[in-house]
N, C-alpha and C positions, 0 to 999 in steps of 0.2 A: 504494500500500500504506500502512497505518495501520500505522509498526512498534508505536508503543507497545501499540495496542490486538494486533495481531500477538503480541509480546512478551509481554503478558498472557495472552492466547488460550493460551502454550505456557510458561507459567507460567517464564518465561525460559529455557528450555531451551533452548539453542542448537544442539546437536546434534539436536534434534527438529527445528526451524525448517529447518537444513538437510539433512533426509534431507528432510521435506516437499517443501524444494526441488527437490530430485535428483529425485525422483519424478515430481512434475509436469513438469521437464524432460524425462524419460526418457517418459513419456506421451503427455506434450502439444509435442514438439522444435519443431512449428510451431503454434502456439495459433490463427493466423490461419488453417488450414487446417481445422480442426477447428472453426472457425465459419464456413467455406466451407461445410462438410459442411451443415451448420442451412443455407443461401441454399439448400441442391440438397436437402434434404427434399422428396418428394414426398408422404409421407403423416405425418398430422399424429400420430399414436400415435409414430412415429419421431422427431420433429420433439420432440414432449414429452420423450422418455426421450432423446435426445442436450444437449439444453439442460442437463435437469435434473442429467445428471452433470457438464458444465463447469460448470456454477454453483457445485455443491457443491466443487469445486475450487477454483474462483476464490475463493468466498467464506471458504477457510482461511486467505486473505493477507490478509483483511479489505480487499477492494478493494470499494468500495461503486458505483462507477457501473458497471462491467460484469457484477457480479453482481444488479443490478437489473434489466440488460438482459436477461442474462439469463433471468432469473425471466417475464419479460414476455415472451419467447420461449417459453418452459415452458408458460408461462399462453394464449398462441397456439396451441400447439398442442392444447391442452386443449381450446380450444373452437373447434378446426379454423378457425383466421383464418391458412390458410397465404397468403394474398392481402393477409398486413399485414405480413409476416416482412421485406422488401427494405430497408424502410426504418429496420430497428431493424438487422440487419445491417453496413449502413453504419456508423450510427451508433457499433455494437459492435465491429466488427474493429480500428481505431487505439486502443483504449483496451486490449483483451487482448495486442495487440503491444505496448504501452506496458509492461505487466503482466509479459509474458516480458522488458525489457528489465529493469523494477526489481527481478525474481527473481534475475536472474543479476548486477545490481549486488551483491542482499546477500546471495545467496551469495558472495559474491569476498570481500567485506568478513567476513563470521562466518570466512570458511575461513584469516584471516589468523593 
């Protein structure tokens, strides 16, 4: 996570930053599962519209390499390359469990 840019993004509202939090917790309780989901797409119109909403997720914490993945997942299923998806998965799943770990650092941290 980028706080500063984070910070900016929520024009320092703190109390925004952590309902953001909560929500995306409350949504997404296991973020690595939820890019299980994107590995077990079988149709690439599914494959687009699940990306695209974890993206726009991820990319509210300003985390910039999973939301590129991301994107490049979104952009796979656009143009139905569900036979390219395995290998950006990998690459995607330790970096969104990284992401649920630095949510719930700074929620702990804002909630002091």
């Amino acid at each position: 996570i980028n706080i500063i840019e984070l910070w900016d993004n929520f024009v320092g509202d703190a109390d925004l930053i952590k309902m953001t939090c909560q929500i995306f917790l409350d949504n997404y309780p296991d973020p690595v599962s939820a890019i299980d989901v994107l590995a077990n797409c079988v149709d690439a119109s599914d494959l687009q519209i699940k990306a695209h909403a974890l993206k726009g997720v991820v990319a509210q914490f300003c985390a910039e390499g999973p939301t590129k993945l991301l994107q490049m997942l979104e952009q796979y299923g656009a143009e139905n390359k569900l036979n390219e998806v395995k290998p950006l998965i990998i690459k995607v799943r330790p970096l969104v469990a990284e992401l649920k770990t630095e949510i719930d650092r700074l929620l702990a941290v804002l909630s002091t």
